[in-house]
Every structure is written in structure tokens, then in C-alpha cells.
N, C-alpha and C positions, 0 to 999 in steps of 0.2 A: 509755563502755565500761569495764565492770569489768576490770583486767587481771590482780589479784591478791587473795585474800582470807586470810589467817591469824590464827592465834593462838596465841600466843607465852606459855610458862608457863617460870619460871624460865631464861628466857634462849635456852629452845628453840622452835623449834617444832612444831606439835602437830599433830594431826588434827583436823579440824574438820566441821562442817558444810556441804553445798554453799551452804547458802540461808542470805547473811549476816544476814539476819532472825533468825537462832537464835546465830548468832555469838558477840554481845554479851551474851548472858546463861549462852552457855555459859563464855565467858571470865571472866565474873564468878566465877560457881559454884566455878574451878578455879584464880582468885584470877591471872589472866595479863591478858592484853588482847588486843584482837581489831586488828589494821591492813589497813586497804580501802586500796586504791590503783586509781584511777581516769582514764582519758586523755578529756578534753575531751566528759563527760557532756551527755547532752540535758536538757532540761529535765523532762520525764517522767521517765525513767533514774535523777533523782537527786532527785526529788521521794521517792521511796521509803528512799534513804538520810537525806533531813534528816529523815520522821518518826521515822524507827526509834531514831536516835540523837541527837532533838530540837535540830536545829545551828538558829543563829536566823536565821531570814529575812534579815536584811540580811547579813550574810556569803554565806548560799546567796546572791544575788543577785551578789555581789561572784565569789563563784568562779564563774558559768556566764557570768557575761559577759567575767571577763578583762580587761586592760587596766589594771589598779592599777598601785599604789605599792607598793614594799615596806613593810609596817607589821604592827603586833601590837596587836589588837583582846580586850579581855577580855568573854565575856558569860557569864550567870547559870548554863551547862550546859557550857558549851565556851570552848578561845582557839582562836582564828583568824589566822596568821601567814600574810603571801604574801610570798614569796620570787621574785628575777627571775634566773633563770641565766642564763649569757651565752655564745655559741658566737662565735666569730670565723673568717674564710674569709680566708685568706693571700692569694691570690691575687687575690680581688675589693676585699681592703682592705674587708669588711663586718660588720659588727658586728652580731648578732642577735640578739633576747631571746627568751624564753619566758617560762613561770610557773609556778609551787608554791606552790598553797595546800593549807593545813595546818589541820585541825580537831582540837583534843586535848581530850580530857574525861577523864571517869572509865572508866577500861581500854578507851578504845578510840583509833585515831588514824584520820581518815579525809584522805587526799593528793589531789587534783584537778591535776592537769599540765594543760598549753596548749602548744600549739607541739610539735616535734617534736625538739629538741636534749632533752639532758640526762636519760634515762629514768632510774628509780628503780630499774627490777630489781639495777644495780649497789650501790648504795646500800643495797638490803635483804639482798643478798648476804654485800656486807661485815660487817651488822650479824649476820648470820647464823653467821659465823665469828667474833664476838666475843659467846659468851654472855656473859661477867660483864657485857659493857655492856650489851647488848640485855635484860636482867635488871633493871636500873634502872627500866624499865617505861618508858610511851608517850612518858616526855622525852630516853631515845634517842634514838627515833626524830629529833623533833626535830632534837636537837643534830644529828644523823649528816647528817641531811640538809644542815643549817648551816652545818658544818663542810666537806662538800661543795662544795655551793656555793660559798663564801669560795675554797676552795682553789684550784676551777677560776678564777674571779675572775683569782689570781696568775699563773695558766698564759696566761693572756689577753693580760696587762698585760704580762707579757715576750714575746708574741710580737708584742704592738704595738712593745713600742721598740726592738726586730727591724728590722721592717718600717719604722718611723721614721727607723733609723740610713740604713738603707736610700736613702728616700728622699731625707734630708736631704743625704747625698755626690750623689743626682743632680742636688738643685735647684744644689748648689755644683760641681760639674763643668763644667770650662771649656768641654767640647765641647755636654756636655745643659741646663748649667744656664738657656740663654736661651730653652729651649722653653718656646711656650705653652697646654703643659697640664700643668707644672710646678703653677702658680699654683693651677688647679682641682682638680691630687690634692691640694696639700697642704691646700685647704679641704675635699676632699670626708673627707679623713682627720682633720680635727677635728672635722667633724660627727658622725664614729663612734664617739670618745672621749665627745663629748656623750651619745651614748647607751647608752657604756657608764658614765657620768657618772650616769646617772639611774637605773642598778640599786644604783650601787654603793650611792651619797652617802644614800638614804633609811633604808637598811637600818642604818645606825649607831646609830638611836634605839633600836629594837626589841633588837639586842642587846645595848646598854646595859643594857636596863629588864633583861631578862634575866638579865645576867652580876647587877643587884645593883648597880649600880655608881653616883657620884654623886647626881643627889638622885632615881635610881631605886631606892633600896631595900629598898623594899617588897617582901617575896614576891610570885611572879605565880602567880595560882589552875593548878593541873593542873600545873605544873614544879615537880619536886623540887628542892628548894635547894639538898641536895649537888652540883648539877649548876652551879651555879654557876661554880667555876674552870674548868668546861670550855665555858662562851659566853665568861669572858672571853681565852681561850684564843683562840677564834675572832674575837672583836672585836678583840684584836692583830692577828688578822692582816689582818682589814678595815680595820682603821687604816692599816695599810701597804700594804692593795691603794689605798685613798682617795688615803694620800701620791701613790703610783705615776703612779695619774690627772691628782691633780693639778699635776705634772711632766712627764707628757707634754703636758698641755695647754697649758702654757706654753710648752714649748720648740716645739712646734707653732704657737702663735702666735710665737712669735721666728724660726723660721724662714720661716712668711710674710714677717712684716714686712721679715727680711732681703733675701729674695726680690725683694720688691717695690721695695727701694735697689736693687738691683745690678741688674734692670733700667731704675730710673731712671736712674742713671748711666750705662747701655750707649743708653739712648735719647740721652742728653744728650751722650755720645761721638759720635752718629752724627750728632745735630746740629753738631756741633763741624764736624766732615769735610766735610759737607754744606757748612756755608758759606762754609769755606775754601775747597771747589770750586767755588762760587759767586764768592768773593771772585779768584780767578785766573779766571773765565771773564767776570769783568764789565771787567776792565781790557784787553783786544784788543776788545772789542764796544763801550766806549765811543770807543777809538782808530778803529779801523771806521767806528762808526757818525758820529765828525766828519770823515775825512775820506769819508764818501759825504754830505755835503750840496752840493748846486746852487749852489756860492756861483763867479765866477771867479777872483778874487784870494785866493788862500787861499797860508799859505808852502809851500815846495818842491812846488807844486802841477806845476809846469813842469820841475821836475827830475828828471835821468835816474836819478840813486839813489834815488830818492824812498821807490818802491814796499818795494826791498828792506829802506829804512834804516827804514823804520814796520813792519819785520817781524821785522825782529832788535831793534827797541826794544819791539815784545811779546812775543817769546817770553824777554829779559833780566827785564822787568818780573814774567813769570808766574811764572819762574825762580826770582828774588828772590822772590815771596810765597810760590813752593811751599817754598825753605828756610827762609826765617822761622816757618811753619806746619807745617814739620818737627819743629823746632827745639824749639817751645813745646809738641810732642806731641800737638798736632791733626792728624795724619795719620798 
């Protein structure tokens, strides 16, 4: 579904044609660019966008079916960027992706979305209120989108270790901490680090190559070079959403492994108790069980205190090991 079609001359935008088919050469003519934005095209649908503006087949293949990597692909007419935004649910503790693929050539930009997080209208808004930058032509776009992206990333990342701090006081809470579904949020909350793990961690190449940076320095075809400080603008701040991740997922896993001592030692406590109870109920049932044998000559078998004095010599004996096992902090 086409949701938007323009073009953009000197940082504004213009009147256009309804039929993006004329679009692209009107935008030329008038020296602007033309940007399509489009929500989760059929294959027919968008069979008509890759002629028009000759994107190459294996990119078209990669944006209708979804499911990439974040990366930046160069080909002989167009680049092709897919981008993973990432939505998080407080509540459910779930981490969600979507996707933004991006085709930039000469004066046009065409956007492909998946998923339902993250729409663009905002993003064309904003660039909308910034002629000078929208004026830079279709590596605004880009960038805006980028820089987007990235930023929601951080908004993510602090309401994970939100919801982290969260949890980690309940696994350590003396009243909650021995529950057992403790153990299963705090793994099912690393699993959604993993995959916000997997938007973030791929996209550091791309805007590397981008910003210009390391032994990415080459110009990349269709991106204006001045535009340079403002990816590596955005790659700080992916470094520090990456750090972020990578921080949570440690102390995620430290607070499992924690988790998983302090119920070993709460089991190993309850064994302690357990045997001491065992260890006072074996001493009256061995006295018990010698004198209930069928023998006749057995001592004070015949005596009139007999009974009482084998009763007060177990309940001293049980006496004695339940303060010994006091004592030692086994009960």
C-alpha cells in the first residue's frame, strides 16, 4: 500500500502528480526529488515501483519478503539500507521488531515498512519542518530516518533497565525472591535483550561505512559526503545504545546466576533442617524400636520405672540434638 508520495524541491514540498510514474521525472526537471513511502507492498504493487525506478532485483526480493539483517547494500542505480526499529511492551516484558527498507538513487527515495511499530509519517513531518536539512536532498531522508531509529533504540534501552532494576529487587526480595517463576522471567527477559541484540549489533557496519569512518572511507554512491558528521553523529549514539545492551545482558545474566545460588543455598538450608529432623526423630525410634524386641531377659525389662525413665531418656536425648542443631544454625 502506497501511503505517501512527494516531492520535495529546495527543502519544500511541492505539488505533484497523483501517478508516481511521472513523479520521478517531474522531480528531476525541477531539480528536487521524489519520496514513495510504502506499508508492506504485494508483490504486483511493487513490481511497478522497481521498473519505474529500476531498483535491482535482489534488494526488491529482500524488501517484500522481510526478515533481514540490518545492512547497506551498494548497486549500479540505487543503495539499499534496512533498518530494524524496535517497539518494547512494559507490561509483557516484549521486545518487537519491525523494518525499514530504504532505496536511494538519483532524486528519488523509495521506504518499504513491515510490521506495524514505528510509522514514517512522523519522520517525514519532522523533516518537513526542517527545510535547510530536507534541502540536502534524498540523504536526509536517510539520515532522518537513522537518526530515528538510533534514538528510539535509547528510549528502549532505558526502559529495559527500568523494568530490570525492577525485577532484579524482586528476584532479591526476601519474601519474592524464592519464587519459581523468578528463574523463567529473568531468562524469558534475556531472550528480549537477544533480540533487541540483533537490531541493534548489525547496524554498526552500515553506519560506519557511512559516517566515512575507519577503513570505511570511501564515498558511498547516492550519500552526500557533507552528510558525513551527521551519521557519525548517529553511530555515537549506536555505540552507546550497543554499550547499553551490552550491560544489560550481563547483569541479566548475573542476576540469573545469582538467582540460581540463593536458591541453591535455600535448598541446602532446607536440607540441613530436614536432617536434623530426621536426626531427632531417629534417636526415640531406635530406643523404641530395641526395646519392642521379643527377647525375655533384656535390663529394666521388669522394672516399675522402666517405662517412664526410656521416656524422659528421649525426650533429654531429642532435647540435646535439637540445641546442638540450634546452636550450629540448622534450625
Amino acid at each position: 500500500m502506497i501511503v505517501d508520495c512527494a516531492i520535495y524541491r529546495d527543502g519544500h514540498r511541492t505539488k505533484g502528480p497523483e501517478d508516481f510514474s511521472d513523479a520521478l521525472a517531474e522531480a528531476r526537471s525541477v531539480g528536487g526529488f521524489v519520496w514513495i513511502g510504502l506499508h508492506e507492498p504485494g508483490e504486483k504493487e511493487f513490481e511497478h515501483v522497481t521498473q519505474e525506478f529500476a531498483l535491482h532485483p535482489l534488494a526488491v526480493e529482500d524488501a517484500l519478503k522481510a526478515h533481514q539483517r540490518p545492512k547497506l547494500e551498494v548497486y549500479d542505480d540505487s543503495l539499499f539500507m534496512v533498518l530494524k526499529p524496535v517497539g518494547y511492551e512494559p507490561e509483557s516484558d516484549v521486545v518487537s521488531t519491525g523494518e525499514v527498507m530504504i532505496f536511494l538513487g538519483d532524486s528519488f527515495v523509495v521506504t518499504v515498512r513491515h510490521g506495524v511499530g514505528f510509522p514514517l509519517a512522523a519522520v517525514r513531518e519532522r523533516l518537513e519542518r526542517e527545510p535547510e536539512l530536507l534541502g540536502k536532498g534524498p540523504t536526509s531522508v536517510l539520515y532522518a530516518i537513522a537518526d530515528a531509529t538510533v534514538d528510539h533504540y535509547l528510549d528502549v534501552a532505558g526502559e529495559l533497565q527500568t523494568d530490570l532494576e525492577e525485577l532484579e529487587a524482586e528476584v532479591f526480595s526476601p519474601d519474592r525472591g524464592g519464587s519459581r517463576h523468578s528463574a523463567s522471567r529473568v531468562y524469558g527477559f534475556k531472550r528480549q535483550i537477544m533480540e533487541f541484540r540483533r537490531a541493534t549489533g548489525p547496524l554498526s557496519m552500515p553506519l560506519t561505512r557511512l559516517a566515512g569512518m575507519g577503513t570505511y572511507g570511501a564515498a558511498v554512491p547516492f550519500v552526500n559526503e557533507k552528510a558525513r558528521p551527521f551519521f557519525r553523529d548517529v553511530n555515537d549514539h549506536l555505540t552507546r545504545v550497543n554499550e547499553l545492551v551490552e550491560a544489560l545482558d550481563r547483569l541479566v545474566s548475573d542476576v540469573l546466576s545469582a538467582h540460581l545460588a540463593q536458591m541453591s543455598v535455600r535448598q541446602n538450608d532446607d536440607m540441613r533442617k530436614i536432617s536434623a529432623w530426621a536426626a531427632m526423630a531417629a534417636v526415640p525410634t531406635m530406643i523404641a524400636g530395641i526395646y519392642g524386641m521379643n527377647f525375655d531377659h533384656m535390663p529394666e525389662l521388669r522394672w516399675v520405672w522402666a517405662y517412664p525413665a526410656v521416656v524422659a531418656l528421649m525426650a533429654a536425648l531429642v532435647l540435646l540434638l535439637y540445641r546442638t542443631f540450634k546452636g550450629r544454625g540448622w534450625m
